[in-house]
N, CA, C and O atoms as a Tinker XYZ file with bonds, in Angstrom:
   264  protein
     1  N    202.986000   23.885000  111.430000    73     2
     2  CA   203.384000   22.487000  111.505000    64     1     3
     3  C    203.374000   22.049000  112.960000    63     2     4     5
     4  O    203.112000   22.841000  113.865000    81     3
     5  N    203.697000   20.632000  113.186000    73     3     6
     6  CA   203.819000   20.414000  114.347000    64     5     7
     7  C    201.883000   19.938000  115.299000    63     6     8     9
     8  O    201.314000   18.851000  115.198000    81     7
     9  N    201.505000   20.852000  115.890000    73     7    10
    10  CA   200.497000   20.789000  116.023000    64     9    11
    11  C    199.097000   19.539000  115.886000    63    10    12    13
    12  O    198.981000   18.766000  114.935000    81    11
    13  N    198.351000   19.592000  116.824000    73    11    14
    14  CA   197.498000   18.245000  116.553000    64    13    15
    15  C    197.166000   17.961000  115.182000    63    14    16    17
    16  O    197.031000   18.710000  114.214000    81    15
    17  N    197.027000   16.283000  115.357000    73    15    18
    18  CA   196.179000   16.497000  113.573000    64    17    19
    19  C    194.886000   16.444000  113.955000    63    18    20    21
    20  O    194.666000   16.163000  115.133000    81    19
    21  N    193.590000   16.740000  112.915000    73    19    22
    22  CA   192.582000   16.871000  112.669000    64    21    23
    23  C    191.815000   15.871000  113.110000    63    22    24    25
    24  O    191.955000   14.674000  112.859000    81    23
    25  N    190.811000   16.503000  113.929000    73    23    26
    26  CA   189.904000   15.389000  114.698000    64    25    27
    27  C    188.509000   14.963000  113.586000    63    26    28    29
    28  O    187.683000   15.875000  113.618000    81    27
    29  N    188.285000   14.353000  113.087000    73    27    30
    30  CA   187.175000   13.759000  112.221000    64    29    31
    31  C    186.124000   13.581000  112.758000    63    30    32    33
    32  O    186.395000   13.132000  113.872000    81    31
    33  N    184.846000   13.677000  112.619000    73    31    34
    34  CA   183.792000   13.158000  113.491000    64    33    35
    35  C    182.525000   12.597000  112.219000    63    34    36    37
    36  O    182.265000   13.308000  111.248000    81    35
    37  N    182.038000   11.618000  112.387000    73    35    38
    38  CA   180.991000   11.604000  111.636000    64    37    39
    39  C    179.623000   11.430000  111.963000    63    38    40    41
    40  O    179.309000   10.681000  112.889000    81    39
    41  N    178.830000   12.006000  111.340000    73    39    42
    42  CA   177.454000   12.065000  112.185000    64    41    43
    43  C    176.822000   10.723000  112.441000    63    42    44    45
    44  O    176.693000    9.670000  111.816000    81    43
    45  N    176.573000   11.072000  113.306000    73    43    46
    46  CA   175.787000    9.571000  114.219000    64    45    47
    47  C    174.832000    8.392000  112.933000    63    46    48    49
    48  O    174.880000    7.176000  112.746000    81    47
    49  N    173.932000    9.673000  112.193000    73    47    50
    50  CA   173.095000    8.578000  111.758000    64    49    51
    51  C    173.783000    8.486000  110.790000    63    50    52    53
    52  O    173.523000    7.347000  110.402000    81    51
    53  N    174.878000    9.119000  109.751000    73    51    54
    54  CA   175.548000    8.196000  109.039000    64    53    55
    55  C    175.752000    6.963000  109.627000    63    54    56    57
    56  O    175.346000    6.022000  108.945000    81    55
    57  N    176.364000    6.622000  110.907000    73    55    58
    58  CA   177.314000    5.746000  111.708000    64    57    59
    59  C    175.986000    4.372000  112.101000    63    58    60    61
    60  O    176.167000    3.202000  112.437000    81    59
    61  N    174.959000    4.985000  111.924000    73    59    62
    62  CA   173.690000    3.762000  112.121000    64    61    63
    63  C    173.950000    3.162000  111.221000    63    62    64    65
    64  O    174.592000    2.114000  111.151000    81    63
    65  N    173.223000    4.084000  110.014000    73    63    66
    66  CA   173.033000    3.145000  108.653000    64    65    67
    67  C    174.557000    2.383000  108.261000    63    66    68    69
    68  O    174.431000    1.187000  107.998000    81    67
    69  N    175.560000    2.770000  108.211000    73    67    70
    70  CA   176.723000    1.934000  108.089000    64    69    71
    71  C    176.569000    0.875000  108.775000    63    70    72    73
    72  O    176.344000   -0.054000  107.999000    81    71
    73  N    176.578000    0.419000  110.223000    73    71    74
    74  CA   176.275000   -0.345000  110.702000    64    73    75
    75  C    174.831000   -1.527000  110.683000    63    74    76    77
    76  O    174.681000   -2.704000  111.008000    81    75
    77  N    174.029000   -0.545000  110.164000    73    75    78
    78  CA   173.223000   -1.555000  109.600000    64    77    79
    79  C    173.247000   -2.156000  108.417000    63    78    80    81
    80  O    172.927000   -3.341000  108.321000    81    79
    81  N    173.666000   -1.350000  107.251000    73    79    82
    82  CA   174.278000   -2.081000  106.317000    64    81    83
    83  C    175.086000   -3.149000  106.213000    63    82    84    85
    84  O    174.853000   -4.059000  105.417000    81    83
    85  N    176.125000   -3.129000  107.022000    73    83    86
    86  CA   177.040000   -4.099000  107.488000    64    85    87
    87  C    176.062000   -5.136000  108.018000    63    86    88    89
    88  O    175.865000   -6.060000  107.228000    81    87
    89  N    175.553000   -5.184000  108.907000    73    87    90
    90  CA   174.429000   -6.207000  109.656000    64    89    91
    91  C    173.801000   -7.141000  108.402000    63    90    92    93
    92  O    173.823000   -8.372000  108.395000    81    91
    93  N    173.328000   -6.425000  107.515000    73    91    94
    94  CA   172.385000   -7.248000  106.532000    64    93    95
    95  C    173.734000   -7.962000  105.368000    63    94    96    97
    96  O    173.726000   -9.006000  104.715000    81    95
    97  N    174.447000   -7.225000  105.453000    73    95    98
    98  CA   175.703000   -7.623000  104.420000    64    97    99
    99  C    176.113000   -9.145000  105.444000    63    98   100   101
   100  O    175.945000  -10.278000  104.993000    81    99
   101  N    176.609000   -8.896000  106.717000    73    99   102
   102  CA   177.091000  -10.112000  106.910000    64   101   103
   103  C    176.014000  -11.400000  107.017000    63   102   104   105
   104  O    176.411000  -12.555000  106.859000    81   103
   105  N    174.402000  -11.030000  107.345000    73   103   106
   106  CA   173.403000  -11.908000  107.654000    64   105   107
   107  C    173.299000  -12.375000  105.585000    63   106   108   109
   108  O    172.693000  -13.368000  105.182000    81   107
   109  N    173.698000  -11.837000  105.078000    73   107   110
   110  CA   173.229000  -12.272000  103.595000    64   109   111
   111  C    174.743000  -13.314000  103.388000    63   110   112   113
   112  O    174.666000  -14.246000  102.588000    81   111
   113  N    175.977000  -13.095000  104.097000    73   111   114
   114  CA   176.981000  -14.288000  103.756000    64   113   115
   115  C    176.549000  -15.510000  104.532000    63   114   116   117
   116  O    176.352000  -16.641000  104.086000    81   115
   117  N    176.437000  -15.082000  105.764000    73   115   118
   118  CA   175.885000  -17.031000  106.788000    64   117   119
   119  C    175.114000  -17.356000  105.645000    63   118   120   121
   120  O    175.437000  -18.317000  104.946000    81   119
   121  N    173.994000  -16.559000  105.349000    73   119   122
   122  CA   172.748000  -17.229000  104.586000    64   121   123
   123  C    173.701000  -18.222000  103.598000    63   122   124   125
   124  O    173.652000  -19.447000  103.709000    81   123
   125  N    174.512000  -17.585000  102.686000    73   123   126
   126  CA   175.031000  -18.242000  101.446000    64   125   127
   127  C    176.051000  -19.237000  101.928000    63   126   128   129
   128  O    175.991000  -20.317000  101.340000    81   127
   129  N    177.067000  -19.118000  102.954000    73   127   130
   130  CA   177.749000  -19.956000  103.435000    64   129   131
   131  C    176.765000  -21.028000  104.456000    63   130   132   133
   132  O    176.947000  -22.209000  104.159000    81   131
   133  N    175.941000  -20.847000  105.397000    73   131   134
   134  CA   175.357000  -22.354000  105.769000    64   133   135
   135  C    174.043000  -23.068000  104.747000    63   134   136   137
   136  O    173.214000  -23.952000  104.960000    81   135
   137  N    174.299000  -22.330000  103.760000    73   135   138
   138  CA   172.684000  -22.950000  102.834000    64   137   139
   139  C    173.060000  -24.145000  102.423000    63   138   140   141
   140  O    172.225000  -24.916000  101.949000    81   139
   141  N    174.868000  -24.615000  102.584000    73   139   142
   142  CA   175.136000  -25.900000  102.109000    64   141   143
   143  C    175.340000  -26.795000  102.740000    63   142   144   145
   144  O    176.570000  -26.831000  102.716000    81   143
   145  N    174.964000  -27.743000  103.432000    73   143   146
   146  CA   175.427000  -28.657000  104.692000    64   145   147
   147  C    176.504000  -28.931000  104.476000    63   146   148   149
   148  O    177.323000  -28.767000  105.380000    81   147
   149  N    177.041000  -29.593000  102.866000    73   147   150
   150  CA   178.194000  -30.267000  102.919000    64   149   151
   151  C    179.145000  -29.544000  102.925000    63   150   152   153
   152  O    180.272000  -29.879000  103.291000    81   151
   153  N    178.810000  -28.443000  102.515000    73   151   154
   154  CA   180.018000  -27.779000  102.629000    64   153   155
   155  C    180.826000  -27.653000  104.068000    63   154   156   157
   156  O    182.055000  -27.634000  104.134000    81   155
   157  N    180.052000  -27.579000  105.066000    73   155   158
   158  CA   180.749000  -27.626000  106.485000    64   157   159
   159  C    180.475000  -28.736000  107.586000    63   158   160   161
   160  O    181.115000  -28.922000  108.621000    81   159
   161  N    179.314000  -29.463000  107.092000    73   159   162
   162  CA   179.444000  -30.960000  107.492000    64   161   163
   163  C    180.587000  -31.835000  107.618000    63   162   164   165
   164  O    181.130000  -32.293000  106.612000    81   163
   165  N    181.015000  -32.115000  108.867000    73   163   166
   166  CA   181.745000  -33.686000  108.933000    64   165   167
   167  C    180.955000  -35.031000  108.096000    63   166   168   169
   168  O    179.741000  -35.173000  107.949000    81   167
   169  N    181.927000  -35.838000  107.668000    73   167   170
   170  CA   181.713000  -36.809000  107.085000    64   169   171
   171  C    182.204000  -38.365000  108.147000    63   170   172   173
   172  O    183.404000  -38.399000  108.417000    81   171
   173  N    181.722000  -39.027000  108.456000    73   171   174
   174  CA   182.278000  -40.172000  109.336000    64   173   175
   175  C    183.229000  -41.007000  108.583000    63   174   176   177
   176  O    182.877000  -41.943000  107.866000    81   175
   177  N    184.574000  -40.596000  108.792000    73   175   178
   178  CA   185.325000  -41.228000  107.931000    64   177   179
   179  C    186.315000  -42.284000  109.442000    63   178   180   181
   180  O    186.883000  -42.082000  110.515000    81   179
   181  N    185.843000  -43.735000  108.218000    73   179   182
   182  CA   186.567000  -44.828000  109.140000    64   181   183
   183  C    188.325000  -44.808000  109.091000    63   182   184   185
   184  O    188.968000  -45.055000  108.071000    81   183
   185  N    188.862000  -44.495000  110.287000    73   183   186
   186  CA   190.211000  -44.424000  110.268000    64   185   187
   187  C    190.963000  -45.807000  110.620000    63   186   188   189
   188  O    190.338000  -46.591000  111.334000    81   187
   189  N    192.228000  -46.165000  110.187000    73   187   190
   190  CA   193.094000  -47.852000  110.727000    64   189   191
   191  C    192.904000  -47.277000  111.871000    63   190   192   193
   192  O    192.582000  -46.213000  112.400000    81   191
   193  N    193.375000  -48.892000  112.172000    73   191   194
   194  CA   193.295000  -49.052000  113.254000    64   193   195
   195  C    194.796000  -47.861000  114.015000    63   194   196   197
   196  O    195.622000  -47.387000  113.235000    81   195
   197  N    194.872000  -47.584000  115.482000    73   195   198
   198  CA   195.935000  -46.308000  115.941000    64   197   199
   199  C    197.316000  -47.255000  115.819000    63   198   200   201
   200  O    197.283000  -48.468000  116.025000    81   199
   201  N    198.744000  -46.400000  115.389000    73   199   202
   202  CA   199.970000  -47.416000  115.950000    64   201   203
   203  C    200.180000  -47.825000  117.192000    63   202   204   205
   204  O    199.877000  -47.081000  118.124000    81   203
   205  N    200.600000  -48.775000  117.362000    73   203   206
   206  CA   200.856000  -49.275000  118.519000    64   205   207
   207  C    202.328000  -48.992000  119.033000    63   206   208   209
   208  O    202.539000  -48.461000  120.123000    81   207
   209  N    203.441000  -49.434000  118.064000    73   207   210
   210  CA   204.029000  -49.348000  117.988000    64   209   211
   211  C    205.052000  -48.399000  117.001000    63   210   212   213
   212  O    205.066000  -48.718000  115.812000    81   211
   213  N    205.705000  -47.524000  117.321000    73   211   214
   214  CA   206.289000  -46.605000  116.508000    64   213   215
   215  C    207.748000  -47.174000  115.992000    63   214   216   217
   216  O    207.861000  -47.426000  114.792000    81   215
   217  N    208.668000  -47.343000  116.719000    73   215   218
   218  CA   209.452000  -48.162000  116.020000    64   217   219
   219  C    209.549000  -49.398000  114.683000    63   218   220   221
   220  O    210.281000  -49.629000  113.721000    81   219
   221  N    208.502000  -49.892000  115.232000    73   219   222
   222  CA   208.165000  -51.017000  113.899000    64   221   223
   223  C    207.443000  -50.557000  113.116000    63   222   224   225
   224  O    207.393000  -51.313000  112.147000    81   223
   225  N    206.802000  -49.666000  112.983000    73   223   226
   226  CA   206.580000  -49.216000  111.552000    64   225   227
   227  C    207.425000  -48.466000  110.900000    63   226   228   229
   228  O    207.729000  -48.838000  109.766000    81   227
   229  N    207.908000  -47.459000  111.336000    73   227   230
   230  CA   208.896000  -46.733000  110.800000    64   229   231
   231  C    210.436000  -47.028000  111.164000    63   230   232   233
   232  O    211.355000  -46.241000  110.940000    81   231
   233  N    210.546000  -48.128000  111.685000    73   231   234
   234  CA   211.997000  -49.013000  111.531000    64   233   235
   235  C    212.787000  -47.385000  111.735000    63   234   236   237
   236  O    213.348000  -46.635000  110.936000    81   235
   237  N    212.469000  -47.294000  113.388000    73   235   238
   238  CA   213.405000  -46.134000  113.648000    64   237   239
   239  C    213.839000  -46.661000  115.097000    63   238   240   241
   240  O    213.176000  -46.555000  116.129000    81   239
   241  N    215.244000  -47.321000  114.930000    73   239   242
   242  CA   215.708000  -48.220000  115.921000    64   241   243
   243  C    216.874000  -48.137000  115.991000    63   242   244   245
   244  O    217.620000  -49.090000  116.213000    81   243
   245  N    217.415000  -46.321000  115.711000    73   243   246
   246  CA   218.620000  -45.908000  115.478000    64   245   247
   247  C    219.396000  -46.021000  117.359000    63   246   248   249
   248  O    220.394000  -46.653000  117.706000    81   247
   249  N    218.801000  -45.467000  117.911000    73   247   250
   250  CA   219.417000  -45.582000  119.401000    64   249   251
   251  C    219.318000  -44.697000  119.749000    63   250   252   253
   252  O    219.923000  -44.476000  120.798000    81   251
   253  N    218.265000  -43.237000  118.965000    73   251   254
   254  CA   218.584000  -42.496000  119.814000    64   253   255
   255  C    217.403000  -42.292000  120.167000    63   254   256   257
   256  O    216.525000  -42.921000  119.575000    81   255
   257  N    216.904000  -41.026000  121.607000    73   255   258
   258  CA   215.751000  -41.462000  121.640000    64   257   259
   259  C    214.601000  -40.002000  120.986000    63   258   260   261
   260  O    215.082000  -38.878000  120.844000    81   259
   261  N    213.476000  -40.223000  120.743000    73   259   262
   262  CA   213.076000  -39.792000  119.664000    64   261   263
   263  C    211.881000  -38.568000  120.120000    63   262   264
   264  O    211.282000  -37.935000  119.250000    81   263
């Protein structure tokens, strides 16, 4: 007991092909996630006009300050 634990090593060209696997795995999600514009496209959405005033809209004119 006591004593180091066990050092693991795995062979290199396992450690390629994993990594290349991974490579084509994540290049096959962009593919499926940007194939849709709208899906991550902005849309030009017309916003009111900005408040001007914060008190008068939200009738917050308690006294204290905010």
């Amino acid at each position: 007991m006591g004593g180091k634990p066990p050092i693991f090593f795995m062979e290199k060209d396992k450690l390629k092909q994993i990594v290349t696997k991974l490579k084509l795995l994540v290049d096959q999600l962009e593919s499926e996630v940007y194939s849709d514009p709208t899906a991550y496209s902005t849309t030009s959405t017309k916003y009111d006009i900005p408040i001007s005033d914060y008190d008068e809209v939200f009738n917050d004119d308690d006294g204290y300050p905010d």
